[in-house]
N, C-alpha and C positions, 0 to 999 in steps of 0.2 A: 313339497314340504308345507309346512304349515306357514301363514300367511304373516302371522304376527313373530316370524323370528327373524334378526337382521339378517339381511341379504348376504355379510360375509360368514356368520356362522353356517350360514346352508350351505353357502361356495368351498366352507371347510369339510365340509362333512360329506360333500358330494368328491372334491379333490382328494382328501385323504381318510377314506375308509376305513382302514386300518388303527389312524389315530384315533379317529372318532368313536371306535370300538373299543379302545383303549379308555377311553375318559370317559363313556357308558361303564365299565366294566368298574376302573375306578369310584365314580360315584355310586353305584349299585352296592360293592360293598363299605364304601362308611357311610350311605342311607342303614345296612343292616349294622352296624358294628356299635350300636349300642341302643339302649331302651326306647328312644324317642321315637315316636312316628305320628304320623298324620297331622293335624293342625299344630301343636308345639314344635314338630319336626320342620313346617314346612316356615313357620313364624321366627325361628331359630335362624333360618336361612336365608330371611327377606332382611333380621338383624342386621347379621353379617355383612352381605350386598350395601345397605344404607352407612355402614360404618366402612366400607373400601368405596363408597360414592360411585357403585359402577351402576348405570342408568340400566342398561340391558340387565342385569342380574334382579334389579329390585324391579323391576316392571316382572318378569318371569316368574318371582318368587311370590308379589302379588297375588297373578293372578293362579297361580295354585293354589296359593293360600283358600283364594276362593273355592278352586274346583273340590280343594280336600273338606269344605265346611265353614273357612274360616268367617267371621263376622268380621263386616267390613270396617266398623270401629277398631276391633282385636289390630287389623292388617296398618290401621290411620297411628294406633296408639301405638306399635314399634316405632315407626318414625320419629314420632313426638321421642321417646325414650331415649334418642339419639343425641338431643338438642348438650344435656349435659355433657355426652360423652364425645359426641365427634361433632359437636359445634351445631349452632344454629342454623348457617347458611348450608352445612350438608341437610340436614335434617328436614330445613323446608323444603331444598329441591329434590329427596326423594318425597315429601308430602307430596307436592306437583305432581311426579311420575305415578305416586299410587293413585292419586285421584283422577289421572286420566285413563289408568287402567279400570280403575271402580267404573270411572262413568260407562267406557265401552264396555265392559262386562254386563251392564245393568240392565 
């Protein structure tokens, strides 16, 4: 598998196939289940992750954000966006997490 996903998400996906086809199959259709896609879609997504403070979700959503286009201000300035809403000290430690995905990407 791919290098930069945690060690237990791949230990899930290798253990239970079945689920893991299950929660591809879930995300594939509410990716389609309405208007958004590509850089709004994938920026939507890194929101979210920053606003449930999960490290694994906002580094992933990051660096998609990248792969789909995104400018890496766009990806720095969801975080910011955060400070009002779910607090500063979430906010700056997904900034951290983006910035170490920016830097390895770069």
């Amino acid at each position: 598998m791919v290098d930069h996903l945690p060690s237990v998400y791949q230990e899930f996906r290798e253990q239970r196939p079945e689920l893991a086809a299950a929660l591809d199959s879930i995300g594939a259709a509410s990716d389609a289940a309405g208007p958004l896609e590509g850089v709004t879609h994938r920026l939507v997504k890194l929101g979210i992750a920053v606003g449930a403070q999960s490290e694994g979700a906002v580094r992933s959503n990051a660096r998609k954000a990248l792969e789909e286009g995104a400018d890496p201000e766009a990806i720095r300035h969801v975080t910011l966006l955060a400070i009002t809403t779910r607090g500063f000290p979430a906010a700056i430690a997904a900034l951290g997490w983006v910035d170490e995905v920016l830097a390895r990407e770069a």
